[in-house]
N, CA, C and O atoms as CSV, one atom per row, in Angstrom:
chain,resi,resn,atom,element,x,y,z
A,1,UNK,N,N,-88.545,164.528,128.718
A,1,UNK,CA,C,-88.323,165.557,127.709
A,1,UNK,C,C,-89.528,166.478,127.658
A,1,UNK,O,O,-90.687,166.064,127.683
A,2,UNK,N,N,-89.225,167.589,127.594
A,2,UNK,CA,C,-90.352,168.816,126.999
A,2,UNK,C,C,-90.722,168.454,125.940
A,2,UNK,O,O,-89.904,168.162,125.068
A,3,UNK,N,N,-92.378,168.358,125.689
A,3,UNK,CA,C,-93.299,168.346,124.892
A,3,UNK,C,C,-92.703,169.514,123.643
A,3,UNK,O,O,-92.615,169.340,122.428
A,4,UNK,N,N,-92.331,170.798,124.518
A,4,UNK,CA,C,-91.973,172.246,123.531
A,4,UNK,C,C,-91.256,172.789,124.893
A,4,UNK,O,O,-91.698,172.981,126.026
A,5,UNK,N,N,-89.909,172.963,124.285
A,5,UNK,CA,C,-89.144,173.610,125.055
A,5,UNK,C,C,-89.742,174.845,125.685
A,5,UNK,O,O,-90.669,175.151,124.935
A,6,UNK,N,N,-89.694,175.584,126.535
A,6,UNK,CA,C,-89.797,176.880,127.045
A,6,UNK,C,C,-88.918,177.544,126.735
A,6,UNK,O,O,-88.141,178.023,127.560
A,7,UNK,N,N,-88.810,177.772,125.189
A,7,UNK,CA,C,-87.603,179.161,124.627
A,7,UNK,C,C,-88.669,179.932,123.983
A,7,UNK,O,O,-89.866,179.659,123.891
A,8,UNK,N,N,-87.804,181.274,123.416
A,8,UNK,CA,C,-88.876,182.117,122.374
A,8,UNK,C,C,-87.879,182.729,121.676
A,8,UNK,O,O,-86.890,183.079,122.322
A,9,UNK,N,N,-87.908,182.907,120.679
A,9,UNK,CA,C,-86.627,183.480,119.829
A,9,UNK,C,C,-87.637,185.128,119.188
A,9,UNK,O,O,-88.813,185.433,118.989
A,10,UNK,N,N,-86.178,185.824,119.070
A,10,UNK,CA,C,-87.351,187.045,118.767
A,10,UNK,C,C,-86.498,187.940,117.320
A,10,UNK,O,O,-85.472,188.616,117.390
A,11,UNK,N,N,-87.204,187.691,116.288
A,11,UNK,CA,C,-86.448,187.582,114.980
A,11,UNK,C,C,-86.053,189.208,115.250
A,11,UNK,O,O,-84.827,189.306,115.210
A,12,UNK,N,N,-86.615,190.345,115.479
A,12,UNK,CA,C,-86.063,191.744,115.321
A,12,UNK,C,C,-85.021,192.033,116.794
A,12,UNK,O,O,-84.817,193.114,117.345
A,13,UNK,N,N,-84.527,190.787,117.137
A,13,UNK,CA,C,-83.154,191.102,118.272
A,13,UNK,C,C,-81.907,191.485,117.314
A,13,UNK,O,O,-81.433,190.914,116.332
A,14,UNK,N,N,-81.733,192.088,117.656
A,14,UNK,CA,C,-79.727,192.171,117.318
A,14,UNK,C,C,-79.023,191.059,117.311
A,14,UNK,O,O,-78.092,190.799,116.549
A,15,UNK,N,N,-79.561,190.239,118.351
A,15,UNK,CA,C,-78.749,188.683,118.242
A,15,UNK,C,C,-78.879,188.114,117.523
A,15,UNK,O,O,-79.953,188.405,116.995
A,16,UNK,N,N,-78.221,187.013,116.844
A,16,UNK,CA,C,-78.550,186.264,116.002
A,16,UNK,C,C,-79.306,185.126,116.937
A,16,UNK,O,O,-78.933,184.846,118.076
A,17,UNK,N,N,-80.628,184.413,116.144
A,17,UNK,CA,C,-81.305,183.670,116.599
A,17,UNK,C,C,-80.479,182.178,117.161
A,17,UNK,O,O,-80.851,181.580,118.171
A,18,UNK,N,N,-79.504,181.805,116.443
A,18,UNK,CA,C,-78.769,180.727,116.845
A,18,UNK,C,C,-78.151,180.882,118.675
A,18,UNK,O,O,-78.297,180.213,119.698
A,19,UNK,N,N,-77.465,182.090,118.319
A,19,UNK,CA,C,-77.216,182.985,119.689
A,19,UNK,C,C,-78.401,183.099,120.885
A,19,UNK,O,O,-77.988,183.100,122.044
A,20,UNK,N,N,-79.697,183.184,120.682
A,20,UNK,CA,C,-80.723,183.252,121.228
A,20,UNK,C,C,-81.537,181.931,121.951
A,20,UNK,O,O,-82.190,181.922,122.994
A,21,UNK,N,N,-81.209,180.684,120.878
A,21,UNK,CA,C,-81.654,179.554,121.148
A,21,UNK,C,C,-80.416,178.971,121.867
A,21,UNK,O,O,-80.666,178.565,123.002
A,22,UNK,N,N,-79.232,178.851,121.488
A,22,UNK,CA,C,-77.990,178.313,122.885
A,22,UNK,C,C,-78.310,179.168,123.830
A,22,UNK,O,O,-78.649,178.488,124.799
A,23,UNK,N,N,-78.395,180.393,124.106
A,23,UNK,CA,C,-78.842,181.130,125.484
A,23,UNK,C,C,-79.630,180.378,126.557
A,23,UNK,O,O,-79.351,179.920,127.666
A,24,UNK,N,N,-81.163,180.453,125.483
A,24,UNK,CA,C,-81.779,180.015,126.311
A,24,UNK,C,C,-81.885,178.226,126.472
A,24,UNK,O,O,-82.683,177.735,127.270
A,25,UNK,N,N,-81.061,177.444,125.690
A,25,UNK,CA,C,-81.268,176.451,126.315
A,25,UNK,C,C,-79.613,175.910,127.368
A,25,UNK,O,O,-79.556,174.857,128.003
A,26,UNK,N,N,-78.373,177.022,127.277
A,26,UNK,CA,C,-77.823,177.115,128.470
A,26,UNK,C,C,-78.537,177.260,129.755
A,26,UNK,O,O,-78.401,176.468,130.687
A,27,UNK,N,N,-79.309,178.306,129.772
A,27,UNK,CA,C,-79.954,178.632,130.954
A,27,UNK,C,C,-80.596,177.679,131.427
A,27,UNK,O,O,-80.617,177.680,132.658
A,28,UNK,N,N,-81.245,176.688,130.835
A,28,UNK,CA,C,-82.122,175.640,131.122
A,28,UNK,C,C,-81.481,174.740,131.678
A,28,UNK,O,O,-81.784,174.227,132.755
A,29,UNK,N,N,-80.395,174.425,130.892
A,29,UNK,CA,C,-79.283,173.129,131.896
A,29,UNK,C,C,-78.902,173.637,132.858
A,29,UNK,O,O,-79.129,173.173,133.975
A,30,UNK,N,N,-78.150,174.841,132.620
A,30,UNK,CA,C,-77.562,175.767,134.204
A,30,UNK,C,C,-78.488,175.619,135.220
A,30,UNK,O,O,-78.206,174.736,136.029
A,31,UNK,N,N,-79.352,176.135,135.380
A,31,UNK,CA,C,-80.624,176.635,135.879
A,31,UNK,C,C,-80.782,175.514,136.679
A,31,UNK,O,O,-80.715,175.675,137.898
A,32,UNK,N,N,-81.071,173.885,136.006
A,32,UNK,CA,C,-81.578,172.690,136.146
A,32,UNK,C,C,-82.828,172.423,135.861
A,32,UNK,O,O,-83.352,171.541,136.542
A,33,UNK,N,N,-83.667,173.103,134.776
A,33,UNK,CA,C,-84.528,172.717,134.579
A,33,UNK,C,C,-84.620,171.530,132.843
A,33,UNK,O,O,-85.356,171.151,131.931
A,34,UNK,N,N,-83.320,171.453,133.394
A,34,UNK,CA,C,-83.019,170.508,132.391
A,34,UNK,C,C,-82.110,169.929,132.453
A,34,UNK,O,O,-81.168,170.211,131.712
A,35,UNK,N,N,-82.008,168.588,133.626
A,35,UNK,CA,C,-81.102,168.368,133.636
A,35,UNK,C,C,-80.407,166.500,133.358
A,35,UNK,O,O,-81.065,165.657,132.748
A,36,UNK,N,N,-79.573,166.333,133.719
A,36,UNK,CA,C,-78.862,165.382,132.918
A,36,UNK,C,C,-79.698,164.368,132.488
A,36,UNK,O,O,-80.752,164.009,133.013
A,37,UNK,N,N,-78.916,163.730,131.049
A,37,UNK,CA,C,-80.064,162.895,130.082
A,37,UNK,C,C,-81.113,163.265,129.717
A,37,UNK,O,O,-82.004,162.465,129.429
A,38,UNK,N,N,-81.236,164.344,129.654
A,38,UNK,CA,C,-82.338,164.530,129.373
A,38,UNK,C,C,-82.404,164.917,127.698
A,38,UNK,O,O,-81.461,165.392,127.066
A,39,UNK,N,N,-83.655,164.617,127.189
A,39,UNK,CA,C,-84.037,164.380,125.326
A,39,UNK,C,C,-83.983,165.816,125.008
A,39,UNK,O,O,-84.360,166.801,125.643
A,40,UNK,N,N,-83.422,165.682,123.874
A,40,UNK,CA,C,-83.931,167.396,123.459
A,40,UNK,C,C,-84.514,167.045,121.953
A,40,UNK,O,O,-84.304,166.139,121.146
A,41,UNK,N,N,-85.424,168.319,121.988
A,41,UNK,CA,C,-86.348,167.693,120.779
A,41,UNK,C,C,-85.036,167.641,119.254
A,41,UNK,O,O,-83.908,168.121,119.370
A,42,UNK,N,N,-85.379,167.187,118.378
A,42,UNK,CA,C,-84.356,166.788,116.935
A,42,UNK,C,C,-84.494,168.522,116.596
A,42,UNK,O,O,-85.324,169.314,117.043
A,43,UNK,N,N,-83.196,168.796,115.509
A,43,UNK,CA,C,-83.073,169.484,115.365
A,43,UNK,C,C,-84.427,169.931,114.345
A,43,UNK,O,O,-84.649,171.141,114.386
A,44,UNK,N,N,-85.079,169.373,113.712
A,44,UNK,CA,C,-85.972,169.773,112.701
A,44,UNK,C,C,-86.990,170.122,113.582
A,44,UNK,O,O,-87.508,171.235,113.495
A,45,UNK,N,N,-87.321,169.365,114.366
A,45,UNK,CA,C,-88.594,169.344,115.063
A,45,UNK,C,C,-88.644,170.812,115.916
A,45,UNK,O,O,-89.683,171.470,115.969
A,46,UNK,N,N,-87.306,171.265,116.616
A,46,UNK,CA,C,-87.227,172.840,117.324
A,46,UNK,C,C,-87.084,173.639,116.445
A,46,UNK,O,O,-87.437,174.713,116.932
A,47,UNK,N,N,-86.673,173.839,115.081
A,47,UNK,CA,C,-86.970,174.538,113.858
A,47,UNK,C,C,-88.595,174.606,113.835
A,47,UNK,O,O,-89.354,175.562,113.993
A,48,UNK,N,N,-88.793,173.502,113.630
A,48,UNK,CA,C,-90.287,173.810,113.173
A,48,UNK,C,C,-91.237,174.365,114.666
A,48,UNK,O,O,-92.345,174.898,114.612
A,49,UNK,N,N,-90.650,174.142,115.620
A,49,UNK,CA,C,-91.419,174.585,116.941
A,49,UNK,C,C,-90.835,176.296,117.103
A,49,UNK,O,O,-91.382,176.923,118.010
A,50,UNK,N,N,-89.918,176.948,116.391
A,50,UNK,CA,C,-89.490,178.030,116.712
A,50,UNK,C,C,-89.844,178.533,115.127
A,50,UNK,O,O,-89.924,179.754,114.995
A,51,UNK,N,N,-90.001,177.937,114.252
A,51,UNK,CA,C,-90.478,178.486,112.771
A,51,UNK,C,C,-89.112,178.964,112.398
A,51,UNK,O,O,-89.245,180.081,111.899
A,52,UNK,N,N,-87.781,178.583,112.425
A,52,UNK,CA,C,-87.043,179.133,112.277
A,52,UNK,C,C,-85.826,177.599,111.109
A,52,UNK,O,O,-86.152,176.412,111.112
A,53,UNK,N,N,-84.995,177.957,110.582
A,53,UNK,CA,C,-84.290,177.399,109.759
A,53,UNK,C,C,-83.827,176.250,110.550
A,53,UNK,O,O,-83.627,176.438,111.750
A,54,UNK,N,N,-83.574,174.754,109.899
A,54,UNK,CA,C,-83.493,173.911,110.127
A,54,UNK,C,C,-81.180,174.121,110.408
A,54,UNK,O,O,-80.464,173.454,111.154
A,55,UNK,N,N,-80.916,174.880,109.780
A,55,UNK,CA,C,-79.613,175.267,109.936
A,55,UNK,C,C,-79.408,176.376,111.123
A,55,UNK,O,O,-78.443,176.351,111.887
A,56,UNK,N,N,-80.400,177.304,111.167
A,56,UNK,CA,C,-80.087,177.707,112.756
A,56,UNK,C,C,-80.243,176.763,113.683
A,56,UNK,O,O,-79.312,176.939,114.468
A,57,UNK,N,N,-81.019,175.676,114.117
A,57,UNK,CA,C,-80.897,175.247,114.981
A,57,UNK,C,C,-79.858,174.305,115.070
A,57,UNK,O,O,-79.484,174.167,116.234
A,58,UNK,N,N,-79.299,173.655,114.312
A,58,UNK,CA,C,-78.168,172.947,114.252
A,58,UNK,C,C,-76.968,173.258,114.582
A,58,UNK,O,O,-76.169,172.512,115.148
A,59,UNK,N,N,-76.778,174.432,114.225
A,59,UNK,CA,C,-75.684,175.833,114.806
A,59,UNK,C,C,-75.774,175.710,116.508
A,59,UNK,O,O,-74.829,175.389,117.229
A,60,UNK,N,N,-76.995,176.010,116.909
A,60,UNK,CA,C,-77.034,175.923,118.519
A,60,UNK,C,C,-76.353,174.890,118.863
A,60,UNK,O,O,-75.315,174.856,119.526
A,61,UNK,N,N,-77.262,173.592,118.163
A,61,UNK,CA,C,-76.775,172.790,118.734
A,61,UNK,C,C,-75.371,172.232,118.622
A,61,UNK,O,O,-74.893,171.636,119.588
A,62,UNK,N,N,-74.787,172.365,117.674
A,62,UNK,CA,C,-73.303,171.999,117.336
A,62,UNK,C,C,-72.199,172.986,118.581
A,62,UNK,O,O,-71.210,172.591,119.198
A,63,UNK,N,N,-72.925,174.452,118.589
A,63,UNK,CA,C,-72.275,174.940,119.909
A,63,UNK,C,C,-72.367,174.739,121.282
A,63,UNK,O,O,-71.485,174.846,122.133
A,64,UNK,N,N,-73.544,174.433,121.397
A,64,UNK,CA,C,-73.787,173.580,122.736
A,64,UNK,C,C,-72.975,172.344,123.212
A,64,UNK,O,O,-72.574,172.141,124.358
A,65,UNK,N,N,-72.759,171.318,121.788
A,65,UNK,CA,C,-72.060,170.065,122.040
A,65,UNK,C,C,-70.947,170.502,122.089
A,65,UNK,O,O,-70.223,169.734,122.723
A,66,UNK,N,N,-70.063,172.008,121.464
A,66,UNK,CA,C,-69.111,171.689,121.466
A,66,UNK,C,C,-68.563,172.848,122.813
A,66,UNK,O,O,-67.473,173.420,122.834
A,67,UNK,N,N,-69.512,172.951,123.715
A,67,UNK,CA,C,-69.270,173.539,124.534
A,67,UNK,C,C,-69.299,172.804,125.805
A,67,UNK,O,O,-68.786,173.264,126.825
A,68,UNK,N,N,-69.844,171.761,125.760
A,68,UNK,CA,C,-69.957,170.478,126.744
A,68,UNK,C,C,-71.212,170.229,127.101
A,68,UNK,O,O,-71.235,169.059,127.484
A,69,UNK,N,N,-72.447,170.787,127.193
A,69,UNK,CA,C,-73.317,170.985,127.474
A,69,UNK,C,C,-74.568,169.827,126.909
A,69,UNK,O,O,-75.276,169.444,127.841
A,70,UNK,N,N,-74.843,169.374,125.873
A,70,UNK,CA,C,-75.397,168.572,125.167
A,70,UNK,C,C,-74.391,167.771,124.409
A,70,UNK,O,O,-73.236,168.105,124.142
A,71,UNK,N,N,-75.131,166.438,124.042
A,71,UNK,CA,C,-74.468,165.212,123.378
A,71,UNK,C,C,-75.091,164.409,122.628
A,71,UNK,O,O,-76.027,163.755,123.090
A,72,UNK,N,N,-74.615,164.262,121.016
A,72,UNK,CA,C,-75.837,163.442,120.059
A,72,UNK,C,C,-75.244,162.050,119.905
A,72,UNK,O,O,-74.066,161.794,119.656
A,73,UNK,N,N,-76.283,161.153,120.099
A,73,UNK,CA,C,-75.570,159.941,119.926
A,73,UNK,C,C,-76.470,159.365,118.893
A,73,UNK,O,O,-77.662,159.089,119.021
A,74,UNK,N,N,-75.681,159.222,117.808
A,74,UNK,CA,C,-76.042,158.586,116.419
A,74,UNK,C,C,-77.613,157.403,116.839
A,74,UNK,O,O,-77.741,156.496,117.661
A,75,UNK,N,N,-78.328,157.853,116.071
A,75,UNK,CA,C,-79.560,156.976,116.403
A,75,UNK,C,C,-80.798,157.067,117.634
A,75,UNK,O,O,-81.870,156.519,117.893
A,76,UNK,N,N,-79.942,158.085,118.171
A,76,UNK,CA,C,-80.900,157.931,119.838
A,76,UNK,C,C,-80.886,159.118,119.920
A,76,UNK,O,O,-81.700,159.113,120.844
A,77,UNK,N,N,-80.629,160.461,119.740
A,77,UNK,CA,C,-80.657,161.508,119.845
A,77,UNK,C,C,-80.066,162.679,120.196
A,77,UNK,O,O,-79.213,162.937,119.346
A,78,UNK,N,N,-80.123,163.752,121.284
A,78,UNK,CA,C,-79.639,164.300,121.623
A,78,UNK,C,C,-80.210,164.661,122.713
A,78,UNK,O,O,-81.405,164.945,122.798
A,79,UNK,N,N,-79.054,164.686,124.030
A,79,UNK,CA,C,-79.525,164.872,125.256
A,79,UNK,C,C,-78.657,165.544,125.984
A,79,UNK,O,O,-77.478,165.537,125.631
A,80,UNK,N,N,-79.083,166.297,127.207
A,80,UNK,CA,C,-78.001,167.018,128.118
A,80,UNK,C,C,-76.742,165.820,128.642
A,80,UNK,O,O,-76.801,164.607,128.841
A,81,UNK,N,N,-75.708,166.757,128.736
A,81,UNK,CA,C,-74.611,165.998,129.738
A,81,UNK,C,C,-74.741,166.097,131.082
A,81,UNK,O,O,-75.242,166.983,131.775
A,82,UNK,N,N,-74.310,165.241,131.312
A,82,UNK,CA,C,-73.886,165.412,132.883
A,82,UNK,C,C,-72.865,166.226,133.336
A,82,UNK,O,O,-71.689,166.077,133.003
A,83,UNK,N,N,-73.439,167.425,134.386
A,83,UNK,CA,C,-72.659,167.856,134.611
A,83,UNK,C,C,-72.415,168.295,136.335
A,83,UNK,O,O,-73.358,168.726,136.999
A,84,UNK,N,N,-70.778,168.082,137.020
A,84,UNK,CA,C,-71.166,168.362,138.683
A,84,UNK,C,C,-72.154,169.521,138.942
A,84,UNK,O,O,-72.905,169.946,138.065
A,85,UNK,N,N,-72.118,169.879,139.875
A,85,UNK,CA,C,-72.210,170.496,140.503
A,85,UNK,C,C,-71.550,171.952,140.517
A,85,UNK,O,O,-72.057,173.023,140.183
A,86,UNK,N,N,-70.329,171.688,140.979
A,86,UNK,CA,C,-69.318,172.855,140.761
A,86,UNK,C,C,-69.492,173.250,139.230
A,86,UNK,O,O,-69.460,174.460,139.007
A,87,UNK,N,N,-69.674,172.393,138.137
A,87,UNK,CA,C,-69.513,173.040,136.818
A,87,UNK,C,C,-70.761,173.980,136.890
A,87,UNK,O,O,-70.769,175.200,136.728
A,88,UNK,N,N,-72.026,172.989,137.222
A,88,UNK,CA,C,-73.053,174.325,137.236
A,88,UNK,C,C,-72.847,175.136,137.703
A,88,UNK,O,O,-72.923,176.206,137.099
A,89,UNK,N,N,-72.490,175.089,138.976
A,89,UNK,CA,C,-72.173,176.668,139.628
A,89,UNK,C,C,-71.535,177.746,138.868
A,89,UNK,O,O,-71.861,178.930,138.959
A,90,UNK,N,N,-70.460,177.207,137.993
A,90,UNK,CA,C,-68.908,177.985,137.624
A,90,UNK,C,C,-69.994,178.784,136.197
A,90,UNK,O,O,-69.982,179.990,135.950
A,91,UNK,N,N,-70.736,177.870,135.538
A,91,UNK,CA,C,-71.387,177.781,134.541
A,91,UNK,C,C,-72.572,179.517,135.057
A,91,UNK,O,O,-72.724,180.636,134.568
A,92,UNK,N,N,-73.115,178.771,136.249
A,92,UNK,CA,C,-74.046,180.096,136.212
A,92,UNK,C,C,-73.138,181.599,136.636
A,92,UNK,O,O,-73.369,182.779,136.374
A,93,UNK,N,N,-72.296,181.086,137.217
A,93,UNK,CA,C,-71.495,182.741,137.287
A,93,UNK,C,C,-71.117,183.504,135.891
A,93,UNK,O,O,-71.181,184.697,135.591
A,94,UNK,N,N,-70.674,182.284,135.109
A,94,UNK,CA,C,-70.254,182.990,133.890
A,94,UNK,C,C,-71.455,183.492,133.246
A,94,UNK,O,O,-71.279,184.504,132.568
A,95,UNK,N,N,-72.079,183.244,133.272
A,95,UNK,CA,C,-73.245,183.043,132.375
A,95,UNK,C,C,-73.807,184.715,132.567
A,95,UNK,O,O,-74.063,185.580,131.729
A,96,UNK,N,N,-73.874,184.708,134.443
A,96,UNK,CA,C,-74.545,185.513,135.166
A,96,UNK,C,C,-73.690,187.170,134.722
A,96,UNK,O,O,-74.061,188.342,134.655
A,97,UNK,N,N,-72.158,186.289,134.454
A,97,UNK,CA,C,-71.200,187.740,134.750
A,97,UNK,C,C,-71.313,188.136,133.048
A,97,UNK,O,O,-71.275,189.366,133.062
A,98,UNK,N,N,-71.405,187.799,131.939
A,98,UNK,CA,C,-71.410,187.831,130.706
A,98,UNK,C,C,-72.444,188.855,130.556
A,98,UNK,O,O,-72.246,189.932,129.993
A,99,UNK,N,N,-73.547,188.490,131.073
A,99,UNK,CA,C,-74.666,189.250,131.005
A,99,UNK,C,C,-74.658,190.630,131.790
A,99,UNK,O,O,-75.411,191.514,131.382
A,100,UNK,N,N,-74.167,190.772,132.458
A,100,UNK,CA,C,-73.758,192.027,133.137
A,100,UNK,C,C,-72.592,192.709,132.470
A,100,UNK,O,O,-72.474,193.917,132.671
A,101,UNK,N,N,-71.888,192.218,131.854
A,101,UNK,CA,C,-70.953,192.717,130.890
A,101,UNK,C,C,-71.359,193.423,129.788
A,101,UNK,O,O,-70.899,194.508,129.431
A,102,UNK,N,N,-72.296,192.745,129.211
A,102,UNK,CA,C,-73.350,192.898,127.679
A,102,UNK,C,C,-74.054,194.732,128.334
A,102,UNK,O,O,-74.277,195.809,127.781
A,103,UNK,N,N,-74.156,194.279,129.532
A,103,UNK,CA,C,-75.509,195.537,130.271
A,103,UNK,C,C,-74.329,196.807,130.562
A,103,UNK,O,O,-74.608,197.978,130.302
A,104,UNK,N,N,-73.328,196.505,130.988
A,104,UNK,CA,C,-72.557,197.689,131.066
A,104,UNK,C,C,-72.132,198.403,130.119
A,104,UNK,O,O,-72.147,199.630,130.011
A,105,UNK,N,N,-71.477,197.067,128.933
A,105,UNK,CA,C,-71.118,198.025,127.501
A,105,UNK,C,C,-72.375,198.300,127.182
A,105,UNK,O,O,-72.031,199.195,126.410
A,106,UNK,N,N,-73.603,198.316,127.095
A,106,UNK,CA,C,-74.309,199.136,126.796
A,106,UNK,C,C,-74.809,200.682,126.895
A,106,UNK,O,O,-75.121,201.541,126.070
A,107,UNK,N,N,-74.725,200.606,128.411
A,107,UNK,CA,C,-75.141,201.562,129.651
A,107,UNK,C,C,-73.523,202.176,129.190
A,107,UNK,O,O,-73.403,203.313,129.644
A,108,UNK,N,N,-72.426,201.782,128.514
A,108,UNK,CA,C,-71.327,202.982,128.057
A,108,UNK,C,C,-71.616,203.455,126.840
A,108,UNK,O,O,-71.369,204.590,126.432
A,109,UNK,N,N,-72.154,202.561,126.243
A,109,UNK,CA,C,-72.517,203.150,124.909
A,109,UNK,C,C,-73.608,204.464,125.013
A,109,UNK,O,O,-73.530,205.226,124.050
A,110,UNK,N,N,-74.290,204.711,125.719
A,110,UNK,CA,C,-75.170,205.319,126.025
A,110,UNK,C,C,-74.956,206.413,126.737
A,110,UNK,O,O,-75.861,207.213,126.977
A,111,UNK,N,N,-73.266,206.616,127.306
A,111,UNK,CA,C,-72.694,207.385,128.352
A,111,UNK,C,C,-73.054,207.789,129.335
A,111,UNK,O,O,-72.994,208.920,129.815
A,112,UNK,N,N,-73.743,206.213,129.953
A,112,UNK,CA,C,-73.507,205.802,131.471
A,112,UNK,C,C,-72.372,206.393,132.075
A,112,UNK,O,O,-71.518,206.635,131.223
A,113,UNK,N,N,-72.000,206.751,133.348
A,113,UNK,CA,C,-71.501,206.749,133.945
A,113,UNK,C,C,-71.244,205.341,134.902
A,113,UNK,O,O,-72.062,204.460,134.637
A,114,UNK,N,N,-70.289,204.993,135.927
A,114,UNK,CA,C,-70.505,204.365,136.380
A,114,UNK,C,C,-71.228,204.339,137.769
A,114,UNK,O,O,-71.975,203.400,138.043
A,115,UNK,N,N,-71.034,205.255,138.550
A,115,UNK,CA,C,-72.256,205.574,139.290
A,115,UNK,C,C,-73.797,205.665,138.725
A,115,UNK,O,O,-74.616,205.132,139.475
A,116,UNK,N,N,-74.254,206.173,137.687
A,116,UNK,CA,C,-75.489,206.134,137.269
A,116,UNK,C,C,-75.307,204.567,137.057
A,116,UNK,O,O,-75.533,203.815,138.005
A,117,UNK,N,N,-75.030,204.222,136.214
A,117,UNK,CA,C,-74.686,202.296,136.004
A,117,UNK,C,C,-74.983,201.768,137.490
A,117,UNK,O,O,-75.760,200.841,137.716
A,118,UNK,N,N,-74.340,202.399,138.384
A,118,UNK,CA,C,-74.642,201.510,139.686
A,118,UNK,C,C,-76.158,202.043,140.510
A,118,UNK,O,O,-76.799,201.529,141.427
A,119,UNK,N,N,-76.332,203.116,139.824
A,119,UNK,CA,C,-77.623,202.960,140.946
A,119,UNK,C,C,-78.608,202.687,139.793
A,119,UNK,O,O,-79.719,202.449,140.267
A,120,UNK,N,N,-78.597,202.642,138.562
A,120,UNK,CA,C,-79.764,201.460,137.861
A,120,UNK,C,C,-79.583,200.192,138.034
A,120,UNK,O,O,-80.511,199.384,137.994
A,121,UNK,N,N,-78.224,199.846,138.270
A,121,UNK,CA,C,-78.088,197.969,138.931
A,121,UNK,C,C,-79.091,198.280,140.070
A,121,UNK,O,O,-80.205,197.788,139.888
A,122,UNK,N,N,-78.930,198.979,141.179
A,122,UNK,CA,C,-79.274,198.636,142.325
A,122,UNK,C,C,-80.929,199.025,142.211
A,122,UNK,O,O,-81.832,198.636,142.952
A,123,UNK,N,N,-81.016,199.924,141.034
A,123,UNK,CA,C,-82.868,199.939,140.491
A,123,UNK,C,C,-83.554,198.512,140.524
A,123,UNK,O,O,-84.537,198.145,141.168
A,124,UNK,N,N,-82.780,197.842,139.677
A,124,UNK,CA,C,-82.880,196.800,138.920
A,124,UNK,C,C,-82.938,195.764,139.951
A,124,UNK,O,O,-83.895,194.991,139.969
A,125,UNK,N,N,-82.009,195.682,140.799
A,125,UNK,CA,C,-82.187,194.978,141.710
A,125,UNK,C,C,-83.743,194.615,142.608
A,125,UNK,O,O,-84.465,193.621,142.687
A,126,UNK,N,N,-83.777,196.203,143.278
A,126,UNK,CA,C,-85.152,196.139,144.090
A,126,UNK,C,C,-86.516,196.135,142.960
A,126,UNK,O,O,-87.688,196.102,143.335
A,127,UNK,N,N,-86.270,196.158,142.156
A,127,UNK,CA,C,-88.003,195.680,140.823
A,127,UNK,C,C,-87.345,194.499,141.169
A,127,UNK,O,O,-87.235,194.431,142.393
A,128,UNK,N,N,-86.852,193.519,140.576
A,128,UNK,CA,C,-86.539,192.364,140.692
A,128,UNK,C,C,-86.739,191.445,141.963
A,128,UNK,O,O,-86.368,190.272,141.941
């Protein structure tokens, strides 16, 4: 288990912080830097490591479990699931394609085009 997760929540986002903390600890299982059985700190304890409400983090986590991703077992804690292979994979596409979704309705809100949209992807790409 992480000593302190590697998340950062950032209170003046648009997102809601609950939204912010399942993000980033999807990414972490997806990813595999967190992966099966593995401890996750109690819900009070990542409140108090993110300074944030003992009810936001519970929120994450209740969506996480009920997304398949994490699992609390009365007395012993809460830890990642196991998950194949293929789920990670399927897991990081969505994950990957969601986020590119979020970036386009933006880039329309803004009256992107989709050619301009495509050659800041392909900006974005080569910085990256």
């Amino acid at each position: 288990m992480f000593e302190r997760l590697p998340i950062q929540v950032d209170s003046a986002s648009r997102s809601p912080i609950y939204d912010q903390i399942e993000a980033q600890i999807k990414s972490l299982i997806v990813g595999g830097q967190l992966p099966s059985g593995s401890a996750l700190p109690s819900i009070r304890k990542l409140a108090t490591q993110l300074a944030c409400s003992v009810i936001t983090t519970r929120r994450a986590y209740q969506n996480l479990e009920q997304a398949g991703y994490i699992e609390t077992l009365q007395g012993k804690g809460t830890f990642v699931k196991a998950m194949s292979a293929r789920e990670q994979a399927m897991q990081k596409h969505v994950s990957v394609e969601e986020a590119l979704k979020k970036a386009i309705e933006a880039g329309r809100r803004y009256g992107y085009s989709d050619d301009e949209l495509k050659k800041l992807f392909a900006e974005a790409l080569m910085e990256g």
